[in-house]
N, C-alpha and C positions, 0 to 999 in steps of 0.2 A: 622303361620299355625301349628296345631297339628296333629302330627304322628302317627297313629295305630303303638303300639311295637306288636309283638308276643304273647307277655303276653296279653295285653289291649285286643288282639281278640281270647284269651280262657278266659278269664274272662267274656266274651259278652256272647260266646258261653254256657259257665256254666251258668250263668245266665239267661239265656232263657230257657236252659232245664227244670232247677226249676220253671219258669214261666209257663211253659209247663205243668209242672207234676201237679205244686197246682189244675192249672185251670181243669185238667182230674181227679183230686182226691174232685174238688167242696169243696178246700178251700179258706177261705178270707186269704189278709194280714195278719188280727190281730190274727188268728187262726194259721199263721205259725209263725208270730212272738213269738209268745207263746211258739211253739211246738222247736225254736229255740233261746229260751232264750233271744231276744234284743227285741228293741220297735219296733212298728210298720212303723215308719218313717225310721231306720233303714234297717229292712226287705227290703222295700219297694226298695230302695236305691241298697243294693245288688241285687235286680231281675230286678235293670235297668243298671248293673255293673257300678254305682257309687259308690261302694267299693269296695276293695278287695276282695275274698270273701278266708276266713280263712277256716283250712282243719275241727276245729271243728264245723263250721255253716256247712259246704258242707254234713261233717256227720250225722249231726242232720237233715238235710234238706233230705240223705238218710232213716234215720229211720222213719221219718216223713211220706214216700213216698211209704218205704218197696221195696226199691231197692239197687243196690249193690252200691256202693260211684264210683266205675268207671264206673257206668250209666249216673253220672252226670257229671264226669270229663271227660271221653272220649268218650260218647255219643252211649258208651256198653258194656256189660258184657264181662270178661273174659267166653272161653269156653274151655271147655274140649276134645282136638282133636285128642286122640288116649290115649290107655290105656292098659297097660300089666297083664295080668294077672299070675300070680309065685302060681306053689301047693307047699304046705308044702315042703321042705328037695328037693325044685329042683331049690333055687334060685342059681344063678351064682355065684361062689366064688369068692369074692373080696378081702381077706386079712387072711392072718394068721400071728397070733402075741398073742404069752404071752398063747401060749400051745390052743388059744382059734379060733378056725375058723369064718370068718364073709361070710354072704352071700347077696347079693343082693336080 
């Protein structure tokens, strides 16, 4: 009997996202295969995680899609959760060294 690793069940998961995504972007296989540089049995292959799938398909499969590559890998975007704003000549002093002041 064969084991689900860890691995084997994000490589699922990637692969269904991109399943996911072609079908919502109304493209075929042979139009992502393309758009991912391997054949189309290939493609195929990875969207059923019968292969690996490499950081450069997964990117190309981003560009492809116009999404960020941790859409596909973690199933969302990083987000920006708080944000400081510094005016000119009032960031916090972090170092002096070599006659020269640095500021945060």
């Amino acid at each position: 009997m064969n084991q689900m690793t860890g691995l084997d069940f994000k490589i699922k998961e990637m692969a269904s996202r991109i399943k996911e995504l072609r079908e919502i972007e109304g493209l075929t296989t042979a139009e992502m295969a393309v758009k991912t540089g391997i054949s189309e049995s290939e493609y195929i292959d990875c969207e059923n995680a019968k292969n690996d799938l490499n950081f450069a398909f997964i990117y190309r499969c981003a560009l492809a899609f116009n999404v960020d590559v941790t859409d596909i890998i973690e199933g969302n975007s990083p987000k920006l959760k708080s944000l400081v704003v510094t005016r000119a000549g009032a960031g916090q002093k972090i170092e002096q060294a070599h006659g020269m002041t640095y500021y945060n």
